[in-house]
C-alpha positions in Angstrom: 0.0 0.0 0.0 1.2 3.5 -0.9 2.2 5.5 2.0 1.1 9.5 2.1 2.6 12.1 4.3 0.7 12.5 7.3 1.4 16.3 7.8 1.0 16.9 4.2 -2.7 15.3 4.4 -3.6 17.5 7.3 -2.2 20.8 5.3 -4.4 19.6 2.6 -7.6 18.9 5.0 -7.6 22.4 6.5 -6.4 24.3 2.8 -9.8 22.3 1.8 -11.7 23.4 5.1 -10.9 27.1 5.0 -10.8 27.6 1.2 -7.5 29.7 2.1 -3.2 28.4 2.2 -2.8 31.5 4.5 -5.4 30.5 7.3 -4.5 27.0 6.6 -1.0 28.0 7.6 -2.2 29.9 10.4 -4.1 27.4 12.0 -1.1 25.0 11.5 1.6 27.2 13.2 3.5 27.0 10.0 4.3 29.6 6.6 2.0 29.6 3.6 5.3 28.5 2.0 5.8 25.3 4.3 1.4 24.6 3.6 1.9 25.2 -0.3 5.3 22.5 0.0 3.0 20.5 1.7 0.4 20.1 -0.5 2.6 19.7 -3.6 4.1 16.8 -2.4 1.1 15.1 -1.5 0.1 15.7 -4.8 3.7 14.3 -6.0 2.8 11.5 -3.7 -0.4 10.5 -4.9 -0.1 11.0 -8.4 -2.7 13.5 -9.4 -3.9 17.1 -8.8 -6.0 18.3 -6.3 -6.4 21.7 -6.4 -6.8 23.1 -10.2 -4.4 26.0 -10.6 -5.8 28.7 -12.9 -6.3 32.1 -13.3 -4.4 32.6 -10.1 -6.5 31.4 -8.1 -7.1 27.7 -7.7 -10.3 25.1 -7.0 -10.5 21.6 -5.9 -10.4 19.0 -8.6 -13.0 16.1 -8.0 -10.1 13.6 -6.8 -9.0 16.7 -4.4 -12.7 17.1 -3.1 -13.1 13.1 -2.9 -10.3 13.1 -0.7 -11.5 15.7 1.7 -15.0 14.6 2.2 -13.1 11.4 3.6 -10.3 13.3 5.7 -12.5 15.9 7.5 -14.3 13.4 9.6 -10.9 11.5 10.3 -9.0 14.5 11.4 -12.4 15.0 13.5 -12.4 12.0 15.1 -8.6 12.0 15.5 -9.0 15.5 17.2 -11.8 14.2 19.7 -9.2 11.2 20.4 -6.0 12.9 21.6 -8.5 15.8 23.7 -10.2 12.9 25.1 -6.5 11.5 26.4 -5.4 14.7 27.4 -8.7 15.7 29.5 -7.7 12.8 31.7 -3.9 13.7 32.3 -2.5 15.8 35.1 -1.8 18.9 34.6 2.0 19.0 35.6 4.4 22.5 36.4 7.5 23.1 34.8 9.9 25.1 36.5 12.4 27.0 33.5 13.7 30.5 32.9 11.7 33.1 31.5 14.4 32.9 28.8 13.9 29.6 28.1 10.0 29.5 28.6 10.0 32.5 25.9 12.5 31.6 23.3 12.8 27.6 23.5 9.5 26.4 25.3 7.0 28.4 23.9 7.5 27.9 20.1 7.5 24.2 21.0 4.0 24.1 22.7 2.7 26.3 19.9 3.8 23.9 17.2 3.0 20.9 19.3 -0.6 22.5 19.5 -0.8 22.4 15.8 -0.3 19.4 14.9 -3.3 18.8 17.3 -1.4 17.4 20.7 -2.0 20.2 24.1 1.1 19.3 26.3 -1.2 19.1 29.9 1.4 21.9 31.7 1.9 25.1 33.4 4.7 26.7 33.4 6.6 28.6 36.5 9.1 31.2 34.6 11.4 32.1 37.0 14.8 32.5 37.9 14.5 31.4 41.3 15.4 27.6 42.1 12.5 25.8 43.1 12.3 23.1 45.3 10.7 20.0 44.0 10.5 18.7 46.8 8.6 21.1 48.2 6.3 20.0 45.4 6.7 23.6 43.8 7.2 22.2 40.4 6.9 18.4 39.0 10.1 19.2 36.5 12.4 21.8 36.2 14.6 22.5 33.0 17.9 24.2 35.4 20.6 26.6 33.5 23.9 26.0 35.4 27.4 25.1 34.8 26.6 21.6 36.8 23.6 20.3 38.4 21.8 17.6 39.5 19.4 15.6 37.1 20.1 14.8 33.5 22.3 16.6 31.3 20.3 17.9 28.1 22.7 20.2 26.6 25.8 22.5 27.1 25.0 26.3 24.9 27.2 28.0 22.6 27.2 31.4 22.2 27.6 32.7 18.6 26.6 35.9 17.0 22.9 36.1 15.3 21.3 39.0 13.4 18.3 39.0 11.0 18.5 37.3 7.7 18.4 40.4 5.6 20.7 42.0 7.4 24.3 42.6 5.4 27.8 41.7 6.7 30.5 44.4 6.3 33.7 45.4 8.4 35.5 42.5 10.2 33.0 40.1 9.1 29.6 41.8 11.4 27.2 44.6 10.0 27.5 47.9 11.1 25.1 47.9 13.7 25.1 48.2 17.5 26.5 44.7 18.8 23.5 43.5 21.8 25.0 41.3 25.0 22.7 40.5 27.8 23.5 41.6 31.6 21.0 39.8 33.6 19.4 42.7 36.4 20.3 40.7 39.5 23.9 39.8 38.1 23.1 35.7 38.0 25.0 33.3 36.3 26.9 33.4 33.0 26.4 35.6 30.1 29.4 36.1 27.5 30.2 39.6 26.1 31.6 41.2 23.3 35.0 41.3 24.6 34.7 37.7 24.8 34.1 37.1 21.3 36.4 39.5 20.0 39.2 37.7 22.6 38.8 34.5 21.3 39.9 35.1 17.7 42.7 37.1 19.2 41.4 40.7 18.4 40.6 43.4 20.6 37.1 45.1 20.5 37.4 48.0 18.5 37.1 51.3 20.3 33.7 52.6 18.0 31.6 49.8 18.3 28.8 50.2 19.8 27.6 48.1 22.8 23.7 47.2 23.8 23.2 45.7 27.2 19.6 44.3 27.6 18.5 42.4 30.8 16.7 39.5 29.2 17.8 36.8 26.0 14.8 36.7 24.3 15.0 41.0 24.4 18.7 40.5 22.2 16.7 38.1 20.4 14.1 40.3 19.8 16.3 43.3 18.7 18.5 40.9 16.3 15.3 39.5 14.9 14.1 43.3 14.1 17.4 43.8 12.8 18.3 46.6 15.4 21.7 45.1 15.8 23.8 41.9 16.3 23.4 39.7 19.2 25.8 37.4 21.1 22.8 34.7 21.8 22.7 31.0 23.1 22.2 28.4 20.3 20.0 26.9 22.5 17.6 29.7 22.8 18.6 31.2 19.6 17.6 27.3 17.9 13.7 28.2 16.9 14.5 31.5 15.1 17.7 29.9 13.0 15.5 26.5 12.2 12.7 28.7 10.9 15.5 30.9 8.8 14.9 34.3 10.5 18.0 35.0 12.4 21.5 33.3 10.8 25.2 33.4 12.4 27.7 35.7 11.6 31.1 33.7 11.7 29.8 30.0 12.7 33.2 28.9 13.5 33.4 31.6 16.6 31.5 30.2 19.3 31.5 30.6 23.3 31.0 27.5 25.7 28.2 28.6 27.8 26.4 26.7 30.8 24.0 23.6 30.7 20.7 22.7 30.6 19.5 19.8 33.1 16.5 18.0 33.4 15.3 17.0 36.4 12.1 15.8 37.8 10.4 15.1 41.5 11.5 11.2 42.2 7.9 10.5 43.7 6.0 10.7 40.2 9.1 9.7 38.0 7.6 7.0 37.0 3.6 8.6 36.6 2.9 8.8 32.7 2.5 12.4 32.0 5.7 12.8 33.6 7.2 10.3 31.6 6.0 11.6 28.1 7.1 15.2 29.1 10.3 14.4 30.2 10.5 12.3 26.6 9.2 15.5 25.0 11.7 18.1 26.4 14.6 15.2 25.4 13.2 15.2 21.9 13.3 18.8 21.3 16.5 19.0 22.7 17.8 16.3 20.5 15.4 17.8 17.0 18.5 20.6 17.5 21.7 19.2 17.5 
């Protein structure tokens, strides 16, 4: 039996529901570009058109409206299925950075939403350590040079701007160069200085320097293309895989801290723990 892309038939189900590629692609947490890629390789996949292109516009051909009368009522069903599961799980608490909840977490629970699974948990944003044992948080994603629980991943720091932004002198645009300095003064953040020192070059005496108090701020700026920002890969991953920020000089990168796992021993073992913990690990490892 011929095997079908599973993504590219539920691209295809809601172009056909909503008559439209852009509120398809809206609905999907994905471009109009990644819908339209979609839907031609179903097409490639199957054989035959369903959508006649004309005109600039385009209708569905009798093979492409055959086709959707039957996967409306599956994706239906299929939707029911997984809310059913999930209105039975725990809702558990998840104990990250606001960093992290912002510029890793967040785009992950969007597109895991999309594709039509809600991840049953809160998250605490904070940059206080909480307990778990004081059964503040189920799980906590920890940034720290060492820690206990289970090792996810050790950052690199490496300079990001936006994609349409043009390189000139010494290899960065000409635009203020963005660092964080976290308020309270906590943990590890590389500068400028840094970067510059590690390819044996002093920072040059114009260059402008823009200290914000939070990653996903430099993120923010670099995405706008304010300037250039010394980011996390880790944090930085989202924005690079979806081709809105790129690296300016790949091979110059600083070894930043570590991202741990860990979870409250009691309920290691409960399911919705389990399947989070396997969730985090997967979007850790969808990166490297």
């Amino acid at each position: 039996m011929r095997r079908v892309s599973l993504t590219s038939l539920r691209a295809f189900e809601r172009v056909a529901a909503t008559a439209s590629q852009k509120m398809a692609a809206e609905e999907l947490g994905v471009t109009q570009t990644a819908v339209s890629h979609a839907i031609r390789t179903l097409e490639g996949q199957l054989g035959t058109d369903l959508f006649s292109r004309r005109n600039g516009g385009s209708t569905l051909t009798q093979a492409g409206r055959d086709l959707a009368f039957e996967l409306t009522p599956s994706f239906a069903r299929i939707d029911a299925a997984v809310a059913s599961v999930f209105e039975r799980s725990t809702t558990l608490t998840l104990s990250v950075t606001p960093a992290f909840a912002a510029c890793w977490l967040a785009p992950r629970l969007a597109q895991t939403a999309a594709e039509g699974h809600v991840m049953p948990v809160q998250i605490l944003a904070t940059t206080e350590t909480v307990s778990l044992s004081a059964k503040g948080a189920d799980l906590a994603v920890r940034y720290a040079a060492r820690s206990e629980g289970e090792l996810l991943a050790t950052e690199m720091f490496r300079a990001v701007t936006g994609r349409s932004v043009t390189c000139c002198s010494m290899g960065l645009p000409d635009l203020p160069l963005i660092e964080t300095r976290w308020a309270r003064g906590r943990g590890f953040a590389p500068n400028w200085q840094d970067w510059f020192a590690l390819q044996g070059k002093a920072m040059p005496d114009a260059v402008q320097v823009l200290q914000l108090p939070d990653e996903n701020l430099a993120l923010q700026a670099a995405l706008s293309g304010a300037g250039v920002a010394l980011a996390s890969d880790v944090l930085a991953a989202p924005l690079l895989q979806q081709g809105l920020l790129r690296i300016v000089q790949s091979d110059v990168a600083i070894t930043g801290l570590s991202y741990w796992l860990l979870q409250d021993q009691a309920r290691s073992r409960s399911r919705d723990i389990v399947k989070l913990c396997q969730w985090i690990r997967d979007g850790f490892c969808g990166e490297l």
